[in-house]
CHARMM internal coordinates of N, CA and C (Angstrom, degrees):
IC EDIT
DIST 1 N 1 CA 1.4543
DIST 1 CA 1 C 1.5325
ANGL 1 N 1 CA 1 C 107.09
DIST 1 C 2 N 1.2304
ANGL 1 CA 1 C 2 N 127.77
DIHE 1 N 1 CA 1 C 2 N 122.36
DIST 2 N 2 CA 1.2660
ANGL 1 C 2 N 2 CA 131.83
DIHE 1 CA 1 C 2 N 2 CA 163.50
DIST 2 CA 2 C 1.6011
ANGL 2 N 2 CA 2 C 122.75
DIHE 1 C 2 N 2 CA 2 C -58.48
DIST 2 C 3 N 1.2465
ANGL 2 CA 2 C 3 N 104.04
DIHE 2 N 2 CA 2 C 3 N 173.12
DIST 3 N 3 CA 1.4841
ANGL 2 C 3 N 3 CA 107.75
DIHE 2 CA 2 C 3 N 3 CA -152.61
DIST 3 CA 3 C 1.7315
ANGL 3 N 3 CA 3 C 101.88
DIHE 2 C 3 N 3 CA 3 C -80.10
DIST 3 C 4 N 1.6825
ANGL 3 CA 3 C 4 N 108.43
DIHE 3 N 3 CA 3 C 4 N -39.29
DIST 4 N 4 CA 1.5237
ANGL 3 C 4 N 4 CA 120.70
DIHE 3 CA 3 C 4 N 4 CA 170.83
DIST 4 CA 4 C 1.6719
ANGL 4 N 4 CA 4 C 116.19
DIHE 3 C 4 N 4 CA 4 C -34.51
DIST 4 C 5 N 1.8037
ANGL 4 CA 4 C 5 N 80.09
DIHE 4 N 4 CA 4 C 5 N -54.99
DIST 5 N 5 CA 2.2267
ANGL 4 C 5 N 5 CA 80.62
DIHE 4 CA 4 C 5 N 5 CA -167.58
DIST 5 CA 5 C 1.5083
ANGL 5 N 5 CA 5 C 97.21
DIHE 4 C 5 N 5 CA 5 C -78.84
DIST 5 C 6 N 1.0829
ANGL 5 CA 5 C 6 N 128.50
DIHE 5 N 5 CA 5 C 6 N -27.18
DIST 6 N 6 CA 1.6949
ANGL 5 C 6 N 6 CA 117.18
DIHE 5 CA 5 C 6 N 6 CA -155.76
DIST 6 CA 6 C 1.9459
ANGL 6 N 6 CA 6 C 70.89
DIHE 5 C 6 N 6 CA 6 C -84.50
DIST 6 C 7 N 1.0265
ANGL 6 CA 6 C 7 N 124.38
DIHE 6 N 6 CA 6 C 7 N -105.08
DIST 7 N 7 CA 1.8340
ANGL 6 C 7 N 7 CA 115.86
DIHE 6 CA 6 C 7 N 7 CA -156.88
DIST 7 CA 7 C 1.9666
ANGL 7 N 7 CA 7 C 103.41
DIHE 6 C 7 N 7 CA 7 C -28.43
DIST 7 C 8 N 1.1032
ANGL 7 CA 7 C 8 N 131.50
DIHE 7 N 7 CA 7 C 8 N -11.93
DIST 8 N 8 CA 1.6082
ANGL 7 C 8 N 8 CA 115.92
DIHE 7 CA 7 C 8 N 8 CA 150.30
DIST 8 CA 8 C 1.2456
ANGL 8 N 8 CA 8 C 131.68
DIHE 7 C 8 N 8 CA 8 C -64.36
DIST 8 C 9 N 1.5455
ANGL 8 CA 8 C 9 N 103.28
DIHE 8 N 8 CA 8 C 9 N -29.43
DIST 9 N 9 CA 1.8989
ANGL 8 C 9 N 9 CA 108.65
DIHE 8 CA 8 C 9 N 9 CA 169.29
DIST 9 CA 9 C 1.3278
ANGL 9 N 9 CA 9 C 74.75
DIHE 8 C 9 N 9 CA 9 C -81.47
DIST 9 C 10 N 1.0473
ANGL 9 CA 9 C 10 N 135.17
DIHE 9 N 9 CA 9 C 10 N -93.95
DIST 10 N 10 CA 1.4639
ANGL 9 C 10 N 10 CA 117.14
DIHE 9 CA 9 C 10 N 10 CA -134.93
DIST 10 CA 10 C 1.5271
ANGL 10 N 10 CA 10 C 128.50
DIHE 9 C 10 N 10 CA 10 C -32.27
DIST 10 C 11 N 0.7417
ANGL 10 CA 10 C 11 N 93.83
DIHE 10 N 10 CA 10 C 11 N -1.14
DIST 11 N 11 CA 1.9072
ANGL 10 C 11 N 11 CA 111.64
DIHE 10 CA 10 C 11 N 11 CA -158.47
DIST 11 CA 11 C 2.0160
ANGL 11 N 11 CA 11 C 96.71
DIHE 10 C 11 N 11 CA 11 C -108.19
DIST 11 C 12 N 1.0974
ANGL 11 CA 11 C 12 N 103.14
DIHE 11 N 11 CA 11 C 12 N -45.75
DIST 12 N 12 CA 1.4484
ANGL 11 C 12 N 12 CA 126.31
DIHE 11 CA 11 C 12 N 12 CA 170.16
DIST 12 CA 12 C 1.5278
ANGL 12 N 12 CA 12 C 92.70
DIHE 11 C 12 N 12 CA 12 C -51.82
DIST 12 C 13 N 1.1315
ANGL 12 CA 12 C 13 N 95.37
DIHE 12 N 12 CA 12 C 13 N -91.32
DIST 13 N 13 CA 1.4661
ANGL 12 C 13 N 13 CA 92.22
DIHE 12 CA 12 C 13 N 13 CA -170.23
DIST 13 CA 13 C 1.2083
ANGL 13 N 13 CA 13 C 127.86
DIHE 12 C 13 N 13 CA 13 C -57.99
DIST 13 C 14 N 1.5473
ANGL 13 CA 13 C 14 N 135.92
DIHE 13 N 13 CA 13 C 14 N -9.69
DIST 14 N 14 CA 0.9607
ANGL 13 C 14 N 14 CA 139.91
DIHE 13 CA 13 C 14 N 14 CA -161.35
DIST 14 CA 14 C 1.7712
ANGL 14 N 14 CA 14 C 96.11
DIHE 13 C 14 N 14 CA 14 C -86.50
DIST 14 C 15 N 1.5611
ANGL 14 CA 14 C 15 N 117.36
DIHE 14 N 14 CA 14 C 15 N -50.93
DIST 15 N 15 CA 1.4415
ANGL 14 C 15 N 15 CA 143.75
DIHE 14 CA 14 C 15 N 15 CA 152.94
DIST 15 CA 15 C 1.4870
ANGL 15 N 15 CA 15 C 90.93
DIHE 14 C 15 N 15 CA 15 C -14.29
DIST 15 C 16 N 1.5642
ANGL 15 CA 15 C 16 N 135.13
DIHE 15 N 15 CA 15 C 16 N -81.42
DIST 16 N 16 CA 1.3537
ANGL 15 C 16 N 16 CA 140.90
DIHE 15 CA 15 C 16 N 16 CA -174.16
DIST 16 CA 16 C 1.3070
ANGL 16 N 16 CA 16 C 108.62
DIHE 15 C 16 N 16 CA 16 C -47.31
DIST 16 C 17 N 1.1591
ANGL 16 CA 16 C 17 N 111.68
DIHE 16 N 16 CA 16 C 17 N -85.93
DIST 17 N 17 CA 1.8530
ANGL 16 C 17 N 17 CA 117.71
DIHE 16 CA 16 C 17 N 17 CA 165.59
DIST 17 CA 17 C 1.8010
ANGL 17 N 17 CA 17 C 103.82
DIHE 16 C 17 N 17 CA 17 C -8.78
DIST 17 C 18 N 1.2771
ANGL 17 CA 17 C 18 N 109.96
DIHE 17 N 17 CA 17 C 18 N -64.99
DIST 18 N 18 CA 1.5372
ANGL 17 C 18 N 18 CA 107.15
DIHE 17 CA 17 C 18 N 18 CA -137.14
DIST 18 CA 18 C 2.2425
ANGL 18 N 18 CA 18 C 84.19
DIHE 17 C 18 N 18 CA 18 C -83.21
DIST 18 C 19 N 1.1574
ANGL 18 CA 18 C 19 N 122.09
DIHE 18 N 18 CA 18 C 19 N -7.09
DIST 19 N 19 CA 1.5557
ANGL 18 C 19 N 19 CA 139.13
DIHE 18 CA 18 C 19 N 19 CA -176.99
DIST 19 CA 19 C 1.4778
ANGL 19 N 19 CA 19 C 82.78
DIHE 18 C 19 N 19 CA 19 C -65.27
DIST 19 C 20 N 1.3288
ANGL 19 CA 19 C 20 N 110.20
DIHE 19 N 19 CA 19 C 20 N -60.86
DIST 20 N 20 CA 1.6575
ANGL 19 C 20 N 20 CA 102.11
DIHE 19 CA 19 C 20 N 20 CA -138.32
DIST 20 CA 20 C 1.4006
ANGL 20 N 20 CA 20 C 89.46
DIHE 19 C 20 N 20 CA 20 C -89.05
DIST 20 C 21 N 1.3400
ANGL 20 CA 20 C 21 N 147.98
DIHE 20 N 20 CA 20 C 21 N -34.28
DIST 21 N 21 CA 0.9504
ANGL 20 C 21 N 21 CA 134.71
DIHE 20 CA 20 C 21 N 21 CA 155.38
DIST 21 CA 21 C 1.3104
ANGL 21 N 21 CA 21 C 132.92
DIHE 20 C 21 N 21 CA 21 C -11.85
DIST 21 C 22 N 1.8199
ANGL 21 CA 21 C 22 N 105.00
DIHE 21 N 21 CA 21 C 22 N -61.18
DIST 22 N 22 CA 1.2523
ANGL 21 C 22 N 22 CA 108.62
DIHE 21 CA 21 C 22 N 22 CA 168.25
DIST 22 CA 22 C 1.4882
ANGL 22 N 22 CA 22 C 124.69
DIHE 21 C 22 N 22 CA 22 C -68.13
DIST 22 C 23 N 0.9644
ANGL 22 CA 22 C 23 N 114.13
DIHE 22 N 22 CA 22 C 23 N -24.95
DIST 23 N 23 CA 1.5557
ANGL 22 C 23 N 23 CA 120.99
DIHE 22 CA 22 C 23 N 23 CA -178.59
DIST 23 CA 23 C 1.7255
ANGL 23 N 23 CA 23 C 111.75
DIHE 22 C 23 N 23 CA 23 C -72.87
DIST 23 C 24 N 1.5711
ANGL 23 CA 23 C 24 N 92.04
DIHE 23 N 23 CA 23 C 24 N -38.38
DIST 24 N 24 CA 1.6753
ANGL 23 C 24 N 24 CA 81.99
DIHE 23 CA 23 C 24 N 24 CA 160.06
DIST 24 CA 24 C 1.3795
ANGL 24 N 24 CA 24 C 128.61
DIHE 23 C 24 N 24 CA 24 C -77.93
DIST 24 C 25 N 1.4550
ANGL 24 CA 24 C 25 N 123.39
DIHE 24 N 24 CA 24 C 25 N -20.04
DIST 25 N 25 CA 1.6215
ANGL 24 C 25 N 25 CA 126.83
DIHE 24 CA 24 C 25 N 25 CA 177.28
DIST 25 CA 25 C 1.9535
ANGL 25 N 25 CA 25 C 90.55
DIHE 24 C 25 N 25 CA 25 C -53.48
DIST 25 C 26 N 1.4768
ANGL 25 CA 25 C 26 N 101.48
DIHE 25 N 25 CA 25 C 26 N -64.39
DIST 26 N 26 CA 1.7146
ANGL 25 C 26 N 26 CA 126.72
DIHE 25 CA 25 C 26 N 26 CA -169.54
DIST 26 CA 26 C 1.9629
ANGL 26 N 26 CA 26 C 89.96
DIHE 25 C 26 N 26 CA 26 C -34.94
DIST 26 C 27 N 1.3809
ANGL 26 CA 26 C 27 N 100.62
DIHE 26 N 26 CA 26 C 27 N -53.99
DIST 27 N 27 CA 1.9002
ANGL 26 C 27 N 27 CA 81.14
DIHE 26 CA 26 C 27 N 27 CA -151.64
DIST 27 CA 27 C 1.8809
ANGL 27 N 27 CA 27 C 90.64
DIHE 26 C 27 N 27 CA 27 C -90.63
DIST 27 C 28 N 1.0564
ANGL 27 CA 27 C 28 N 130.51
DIHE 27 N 27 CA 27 C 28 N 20.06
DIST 28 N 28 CA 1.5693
ANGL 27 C 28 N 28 CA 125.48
DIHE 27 CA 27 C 28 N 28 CA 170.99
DIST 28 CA 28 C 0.8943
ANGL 28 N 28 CA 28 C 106.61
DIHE 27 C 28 N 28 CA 28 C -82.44
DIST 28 C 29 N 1.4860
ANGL 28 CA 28 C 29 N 113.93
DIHE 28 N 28 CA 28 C 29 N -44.66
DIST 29 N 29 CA 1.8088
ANGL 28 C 29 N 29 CA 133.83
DIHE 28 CA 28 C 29 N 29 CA 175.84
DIST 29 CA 29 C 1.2044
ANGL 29 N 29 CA 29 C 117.14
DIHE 28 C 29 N 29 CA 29 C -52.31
DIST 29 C 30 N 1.5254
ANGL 29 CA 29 C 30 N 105.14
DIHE 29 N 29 CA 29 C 30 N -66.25
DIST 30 N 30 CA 1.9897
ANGL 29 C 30 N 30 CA 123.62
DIHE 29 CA 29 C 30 N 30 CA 165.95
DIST 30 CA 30 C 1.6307
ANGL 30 N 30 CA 30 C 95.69
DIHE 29 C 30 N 30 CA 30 C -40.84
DIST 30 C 31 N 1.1983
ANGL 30 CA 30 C 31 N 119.52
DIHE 30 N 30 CA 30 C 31 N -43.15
DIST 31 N 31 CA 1.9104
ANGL 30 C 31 N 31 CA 105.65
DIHE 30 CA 30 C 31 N 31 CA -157.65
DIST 31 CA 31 C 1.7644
ANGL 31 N 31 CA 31 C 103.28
DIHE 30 C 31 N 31 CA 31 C -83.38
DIST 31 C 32 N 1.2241
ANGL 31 CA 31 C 32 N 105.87
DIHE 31 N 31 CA 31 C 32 N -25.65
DIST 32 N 32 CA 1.6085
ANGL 31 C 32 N 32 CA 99.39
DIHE 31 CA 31 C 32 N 32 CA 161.28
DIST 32 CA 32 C 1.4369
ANGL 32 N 32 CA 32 C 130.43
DIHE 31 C 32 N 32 CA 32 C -40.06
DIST 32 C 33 N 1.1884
ANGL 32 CA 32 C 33 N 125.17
DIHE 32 N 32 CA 32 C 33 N -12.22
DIST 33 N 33 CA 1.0604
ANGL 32 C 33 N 33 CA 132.75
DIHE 32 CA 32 C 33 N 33 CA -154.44
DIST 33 CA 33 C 1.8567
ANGL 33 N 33 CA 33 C 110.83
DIHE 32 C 33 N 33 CA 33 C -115.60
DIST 33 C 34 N 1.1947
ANGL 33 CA 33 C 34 N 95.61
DIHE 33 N 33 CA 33 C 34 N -18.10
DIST 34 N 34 CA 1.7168
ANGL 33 C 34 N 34 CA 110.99
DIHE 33 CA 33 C 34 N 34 CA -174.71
DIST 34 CA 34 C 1.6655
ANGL 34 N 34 CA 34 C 111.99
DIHE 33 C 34 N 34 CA 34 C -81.04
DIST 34 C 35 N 1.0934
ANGL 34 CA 34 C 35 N 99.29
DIHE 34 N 34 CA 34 C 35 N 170.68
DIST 35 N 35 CA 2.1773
ANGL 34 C 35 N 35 CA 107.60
DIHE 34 CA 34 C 35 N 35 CA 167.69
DIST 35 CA 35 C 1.7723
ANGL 35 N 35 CA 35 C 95.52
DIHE 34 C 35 N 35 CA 35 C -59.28
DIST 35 C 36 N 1.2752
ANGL 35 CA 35 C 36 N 97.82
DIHE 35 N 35 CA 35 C 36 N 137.45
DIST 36 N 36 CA 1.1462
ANGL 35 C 36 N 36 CA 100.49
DIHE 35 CA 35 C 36 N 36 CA 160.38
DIST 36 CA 36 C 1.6060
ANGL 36 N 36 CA 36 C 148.62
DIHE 35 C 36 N 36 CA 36 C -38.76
DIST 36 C 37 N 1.1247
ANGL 36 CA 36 C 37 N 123.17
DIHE 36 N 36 CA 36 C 37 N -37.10
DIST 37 N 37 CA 1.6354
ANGL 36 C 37 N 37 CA 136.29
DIHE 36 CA 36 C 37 N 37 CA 160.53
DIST 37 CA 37 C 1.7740
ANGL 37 N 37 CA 37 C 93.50
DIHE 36 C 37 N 37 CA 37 C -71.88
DIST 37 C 38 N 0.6879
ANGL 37 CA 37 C 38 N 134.75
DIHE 37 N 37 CA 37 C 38 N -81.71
DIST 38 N 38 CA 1.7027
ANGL 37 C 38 N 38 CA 120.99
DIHE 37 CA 37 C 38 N 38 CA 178.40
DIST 38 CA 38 C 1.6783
ANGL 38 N 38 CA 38 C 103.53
DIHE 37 C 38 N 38 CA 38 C -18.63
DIST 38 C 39 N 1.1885
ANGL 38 CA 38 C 39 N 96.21
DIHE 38 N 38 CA 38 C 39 N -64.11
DIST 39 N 39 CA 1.6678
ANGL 38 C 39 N 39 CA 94.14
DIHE 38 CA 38 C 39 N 39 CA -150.65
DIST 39 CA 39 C 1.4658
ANGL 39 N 39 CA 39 C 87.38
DIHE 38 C 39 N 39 CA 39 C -73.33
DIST 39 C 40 N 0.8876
ANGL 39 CA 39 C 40 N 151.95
DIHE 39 N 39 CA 39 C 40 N -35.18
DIST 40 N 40 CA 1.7844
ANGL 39 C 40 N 40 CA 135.49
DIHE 39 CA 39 C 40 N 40 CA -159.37
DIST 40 CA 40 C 1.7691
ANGL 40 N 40 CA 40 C 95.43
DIHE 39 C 40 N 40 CA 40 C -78.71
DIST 40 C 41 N 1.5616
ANGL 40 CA 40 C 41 N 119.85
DIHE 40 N 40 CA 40 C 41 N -41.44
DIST 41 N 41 CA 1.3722
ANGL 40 C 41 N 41 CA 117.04
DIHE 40 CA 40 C 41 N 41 CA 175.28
DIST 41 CA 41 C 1.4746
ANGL 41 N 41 CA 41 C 104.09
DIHE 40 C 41 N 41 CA 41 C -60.66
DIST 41 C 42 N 1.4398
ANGL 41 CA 41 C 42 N 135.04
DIHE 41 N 41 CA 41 C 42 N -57.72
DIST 42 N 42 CA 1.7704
ANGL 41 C 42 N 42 CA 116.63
DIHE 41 CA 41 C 42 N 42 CA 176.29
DIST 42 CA 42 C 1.1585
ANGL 42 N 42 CA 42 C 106.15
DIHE 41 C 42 N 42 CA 42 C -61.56
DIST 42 C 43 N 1.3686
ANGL 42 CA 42 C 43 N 131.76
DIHE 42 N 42 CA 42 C 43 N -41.41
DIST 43 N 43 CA 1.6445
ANGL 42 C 43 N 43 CA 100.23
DIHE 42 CA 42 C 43 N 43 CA -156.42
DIST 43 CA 43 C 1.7365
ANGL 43 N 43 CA 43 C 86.19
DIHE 42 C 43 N 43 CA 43 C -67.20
DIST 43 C 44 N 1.2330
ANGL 43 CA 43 C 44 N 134.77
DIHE 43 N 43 CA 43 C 44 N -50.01
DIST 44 N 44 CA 1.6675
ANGL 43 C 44 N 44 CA 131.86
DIHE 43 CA 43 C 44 N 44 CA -167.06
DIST 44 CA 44 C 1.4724
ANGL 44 N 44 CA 44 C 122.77
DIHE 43 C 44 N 44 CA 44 C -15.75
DIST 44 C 45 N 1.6446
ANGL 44 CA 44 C 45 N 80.49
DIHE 44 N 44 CA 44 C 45 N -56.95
DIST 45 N 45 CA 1.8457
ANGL 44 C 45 N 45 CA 101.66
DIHE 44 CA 44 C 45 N 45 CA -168.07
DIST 45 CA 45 C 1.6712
ANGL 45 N 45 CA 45 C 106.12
DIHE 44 C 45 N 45 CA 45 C -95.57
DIST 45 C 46 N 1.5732
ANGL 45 CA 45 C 46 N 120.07
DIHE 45 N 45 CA 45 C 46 N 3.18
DIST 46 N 46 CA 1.1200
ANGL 45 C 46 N 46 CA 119.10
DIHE 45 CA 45 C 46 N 46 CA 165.31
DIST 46 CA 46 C 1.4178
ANGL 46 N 46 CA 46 C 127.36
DIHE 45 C 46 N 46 CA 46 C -97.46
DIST 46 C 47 N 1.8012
ANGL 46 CA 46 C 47 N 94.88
DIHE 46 N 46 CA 46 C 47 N -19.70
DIST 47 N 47 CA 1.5619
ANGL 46 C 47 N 47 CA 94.35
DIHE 46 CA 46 C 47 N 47 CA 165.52
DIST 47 CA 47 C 1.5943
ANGL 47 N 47 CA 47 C 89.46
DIHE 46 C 47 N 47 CA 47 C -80.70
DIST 47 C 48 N 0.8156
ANGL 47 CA 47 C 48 N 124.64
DIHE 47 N 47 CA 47 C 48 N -80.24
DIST 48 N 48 CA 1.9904
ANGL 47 C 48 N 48 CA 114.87
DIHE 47 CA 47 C 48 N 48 CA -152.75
DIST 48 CA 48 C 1.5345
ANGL 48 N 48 CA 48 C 104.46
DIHE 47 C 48 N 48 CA 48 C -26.59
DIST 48 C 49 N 1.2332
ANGL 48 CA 48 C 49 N 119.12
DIHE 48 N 48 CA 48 C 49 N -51.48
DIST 49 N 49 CA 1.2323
ANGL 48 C 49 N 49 CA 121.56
DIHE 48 CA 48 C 49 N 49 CA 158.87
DIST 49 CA 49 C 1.3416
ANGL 49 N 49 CA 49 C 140.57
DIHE 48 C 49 N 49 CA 49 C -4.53
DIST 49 C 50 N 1.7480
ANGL 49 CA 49 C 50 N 97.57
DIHE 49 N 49 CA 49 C 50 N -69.97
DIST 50 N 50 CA 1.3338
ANGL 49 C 50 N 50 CA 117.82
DIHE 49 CA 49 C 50 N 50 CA 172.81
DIST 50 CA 50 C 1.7563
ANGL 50 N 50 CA 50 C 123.29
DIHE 49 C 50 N 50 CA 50 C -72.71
DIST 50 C 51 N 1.9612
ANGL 50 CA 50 C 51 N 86.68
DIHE 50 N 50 CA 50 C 51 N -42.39
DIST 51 N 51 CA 1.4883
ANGL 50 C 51 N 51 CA 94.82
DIHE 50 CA 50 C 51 N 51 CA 178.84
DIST 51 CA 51 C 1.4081
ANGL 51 N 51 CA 51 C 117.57
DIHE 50 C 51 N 51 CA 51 C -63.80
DIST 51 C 52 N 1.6344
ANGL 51 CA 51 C 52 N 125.34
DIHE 51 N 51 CA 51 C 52 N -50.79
DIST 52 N 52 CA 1.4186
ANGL 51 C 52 N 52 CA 122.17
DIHE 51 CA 51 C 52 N 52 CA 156.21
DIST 52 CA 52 C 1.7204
ANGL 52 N 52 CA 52 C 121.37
DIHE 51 C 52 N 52 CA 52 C -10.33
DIST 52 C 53 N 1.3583
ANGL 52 CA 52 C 53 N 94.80
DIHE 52 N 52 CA 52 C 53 N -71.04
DIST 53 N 53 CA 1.1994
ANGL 52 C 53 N 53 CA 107.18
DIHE 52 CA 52 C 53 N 53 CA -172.68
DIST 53 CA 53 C 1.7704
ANGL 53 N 53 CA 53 C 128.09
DIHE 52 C 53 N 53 CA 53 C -67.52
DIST 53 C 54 N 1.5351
ANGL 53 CA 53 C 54 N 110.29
DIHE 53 N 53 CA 53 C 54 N -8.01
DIST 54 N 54 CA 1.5112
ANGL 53 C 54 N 54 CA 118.38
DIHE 53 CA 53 C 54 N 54 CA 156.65
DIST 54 CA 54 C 1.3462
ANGL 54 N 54 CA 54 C 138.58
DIHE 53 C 54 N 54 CA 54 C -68.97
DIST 54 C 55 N 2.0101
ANGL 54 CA 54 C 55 N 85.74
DIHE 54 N 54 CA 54 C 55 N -38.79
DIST 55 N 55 CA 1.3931
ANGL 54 C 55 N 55 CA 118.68
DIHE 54 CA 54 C 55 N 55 CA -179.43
DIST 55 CA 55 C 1.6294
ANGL 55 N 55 CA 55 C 87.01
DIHE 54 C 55 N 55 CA 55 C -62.99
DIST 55 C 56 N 1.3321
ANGL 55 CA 55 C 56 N 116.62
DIHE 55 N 55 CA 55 C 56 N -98.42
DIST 56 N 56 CA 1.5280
ANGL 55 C 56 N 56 CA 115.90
DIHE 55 CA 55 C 56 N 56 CA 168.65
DIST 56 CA 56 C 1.6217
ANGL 56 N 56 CA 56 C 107.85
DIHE 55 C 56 N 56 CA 56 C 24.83
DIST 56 C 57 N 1.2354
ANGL 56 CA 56 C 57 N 97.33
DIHE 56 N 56 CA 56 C 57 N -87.62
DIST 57 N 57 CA 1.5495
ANGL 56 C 57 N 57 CA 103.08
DIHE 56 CA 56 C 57 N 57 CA -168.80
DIST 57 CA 57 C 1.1521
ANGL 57 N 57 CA 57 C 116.53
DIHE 56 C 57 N 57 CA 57 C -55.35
DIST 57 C 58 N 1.5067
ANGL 57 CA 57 C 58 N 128.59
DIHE 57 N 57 CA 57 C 58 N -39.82
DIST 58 N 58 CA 1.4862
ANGL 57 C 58 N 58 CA 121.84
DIHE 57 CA 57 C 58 N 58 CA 168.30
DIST 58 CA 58 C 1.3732
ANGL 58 N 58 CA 58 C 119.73
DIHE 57 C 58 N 58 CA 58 C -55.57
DIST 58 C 59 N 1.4538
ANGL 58 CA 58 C 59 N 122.57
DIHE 58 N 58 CA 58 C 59 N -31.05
DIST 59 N 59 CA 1.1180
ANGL 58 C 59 N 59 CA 131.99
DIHE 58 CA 58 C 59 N 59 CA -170.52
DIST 59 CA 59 C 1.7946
ANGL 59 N 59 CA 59 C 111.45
DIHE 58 C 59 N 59 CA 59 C -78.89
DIST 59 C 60 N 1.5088
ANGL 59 CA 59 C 60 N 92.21
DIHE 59 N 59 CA 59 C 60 N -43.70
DIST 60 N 60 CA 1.5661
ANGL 59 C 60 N 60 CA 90.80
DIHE 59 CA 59 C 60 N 60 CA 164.03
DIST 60 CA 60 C 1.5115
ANGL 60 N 60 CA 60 C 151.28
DIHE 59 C 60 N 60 CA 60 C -74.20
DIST 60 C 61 N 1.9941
ANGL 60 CA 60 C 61 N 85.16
DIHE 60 N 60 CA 60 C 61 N 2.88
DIST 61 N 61 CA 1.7339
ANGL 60 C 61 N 61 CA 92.20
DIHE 60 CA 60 C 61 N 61 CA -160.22
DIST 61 CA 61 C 1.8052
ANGL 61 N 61 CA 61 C 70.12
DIHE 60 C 61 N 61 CA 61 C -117.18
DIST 61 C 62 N 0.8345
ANGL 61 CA 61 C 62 N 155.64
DIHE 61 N 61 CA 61 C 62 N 33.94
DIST 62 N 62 CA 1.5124
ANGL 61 C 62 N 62 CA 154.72
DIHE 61 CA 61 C 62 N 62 CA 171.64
DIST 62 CA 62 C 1.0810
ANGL 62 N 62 CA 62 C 110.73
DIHE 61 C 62 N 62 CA 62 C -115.61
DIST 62 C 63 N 1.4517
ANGL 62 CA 62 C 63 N 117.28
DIHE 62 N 62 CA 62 C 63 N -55.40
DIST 63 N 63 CA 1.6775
ANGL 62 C 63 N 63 CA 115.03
DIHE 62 CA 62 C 63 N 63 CA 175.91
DIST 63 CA 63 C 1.6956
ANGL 63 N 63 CA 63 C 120.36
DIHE 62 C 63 N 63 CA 63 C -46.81
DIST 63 C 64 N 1.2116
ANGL 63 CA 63 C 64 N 122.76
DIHE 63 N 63 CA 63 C 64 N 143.25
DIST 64 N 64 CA 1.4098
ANGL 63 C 64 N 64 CA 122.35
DIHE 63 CA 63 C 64 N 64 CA -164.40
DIST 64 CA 64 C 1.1360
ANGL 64 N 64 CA 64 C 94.14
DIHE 63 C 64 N 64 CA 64 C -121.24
DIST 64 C 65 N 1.2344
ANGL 64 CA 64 C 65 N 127.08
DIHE 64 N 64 CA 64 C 65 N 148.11
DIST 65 N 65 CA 1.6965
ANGL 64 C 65 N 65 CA 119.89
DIHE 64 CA 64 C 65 N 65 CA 173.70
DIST 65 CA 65 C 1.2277
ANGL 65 N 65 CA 65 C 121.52
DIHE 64 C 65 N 65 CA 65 C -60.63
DIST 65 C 66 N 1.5979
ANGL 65 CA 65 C 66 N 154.61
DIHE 65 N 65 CA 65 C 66 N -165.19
DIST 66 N 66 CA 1.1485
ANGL 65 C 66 N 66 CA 156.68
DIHE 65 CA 65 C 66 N 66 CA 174.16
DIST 66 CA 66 C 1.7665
ANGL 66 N 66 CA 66 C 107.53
DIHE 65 C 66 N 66 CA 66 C -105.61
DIST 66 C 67 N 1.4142
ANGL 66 CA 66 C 67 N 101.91
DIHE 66 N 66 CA 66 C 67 N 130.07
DIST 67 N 67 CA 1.4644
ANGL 66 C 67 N 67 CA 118.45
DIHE 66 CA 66 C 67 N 67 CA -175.92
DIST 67 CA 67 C 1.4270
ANGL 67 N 67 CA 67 C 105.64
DIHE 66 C 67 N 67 CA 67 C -57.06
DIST 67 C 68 N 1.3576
ANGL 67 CA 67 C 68 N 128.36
DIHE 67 N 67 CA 67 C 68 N 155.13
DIST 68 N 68 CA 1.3579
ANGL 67 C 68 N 68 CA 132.27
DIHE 67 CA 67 C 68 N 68 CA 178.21
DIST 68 CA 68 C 1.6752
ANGL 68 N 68 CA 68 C 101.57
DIHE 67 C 68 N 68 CA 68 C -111.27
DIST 68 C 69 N 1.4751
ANGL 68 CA 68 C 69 N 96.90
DIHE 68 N 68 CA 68 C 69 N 107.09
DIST 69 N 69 CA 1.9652
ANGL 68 C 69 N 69 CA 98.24
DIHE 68 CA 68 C 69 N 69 CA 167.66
DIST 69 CA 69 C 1.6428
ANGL 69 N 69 CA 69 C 120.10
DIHE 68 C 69 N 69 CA 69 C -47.55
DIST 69 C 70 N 1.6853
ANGL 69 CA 69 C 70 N 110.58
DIHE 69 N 69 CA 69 C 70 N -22.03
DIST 70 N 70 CA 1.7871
ANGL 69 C 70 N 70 CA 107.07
DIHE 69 CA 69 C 70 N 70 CA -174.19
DIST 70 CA 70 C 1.4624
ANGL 70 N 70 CA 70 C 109.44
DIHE 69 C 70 N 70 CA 70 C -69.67
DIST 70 C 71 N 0.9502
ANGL 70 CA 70 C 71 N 153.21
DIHE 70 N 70 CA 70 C 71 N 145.40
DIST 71 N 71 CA 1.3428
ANGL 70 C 71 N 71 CA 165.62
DIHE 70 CA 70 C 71 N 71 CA -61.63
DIST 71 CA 71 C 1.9316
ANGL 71 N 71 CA 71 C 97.35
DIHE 70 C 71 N 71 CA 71 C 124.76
END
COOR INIT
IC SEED 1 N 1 CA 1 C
IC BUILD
């Protein structure tokens, strides 16, 4: 795979990644608003959520493609 299409997924996916991100800022905000045991369980699983999904991206913009032995 060349370097063009593989950094186009990346970009693809990065697009997804950086979605859910926001959707977790969106429902941390929304969970402010609940009884307390609610809201400490969303914001919980909305940070891991979010944090997952940063990690993600570092992880995906690091990987390098695989060298080609042809010469």
């Amino acid at each position: 795979m060349n370097v063009s299409k593989m950094n186009l997924i990346r970009s693809a996916i990065s697009v997804l990644l950086l979605t859910l991100v926001v959707i977790s800022v969106g429902g941390w905000v929304w969970a402010g608003d609940r009884p307390a045991p609610t809201m400490e369980g969303a914001r919980f699983a909305l940070g891991l959520c979010g944090l997952a999904s940063v990690i993600c991206l570092g992880v995906l913009w690091r990987a390098r493609p695989p060298r080609s032995n042809a010469r």
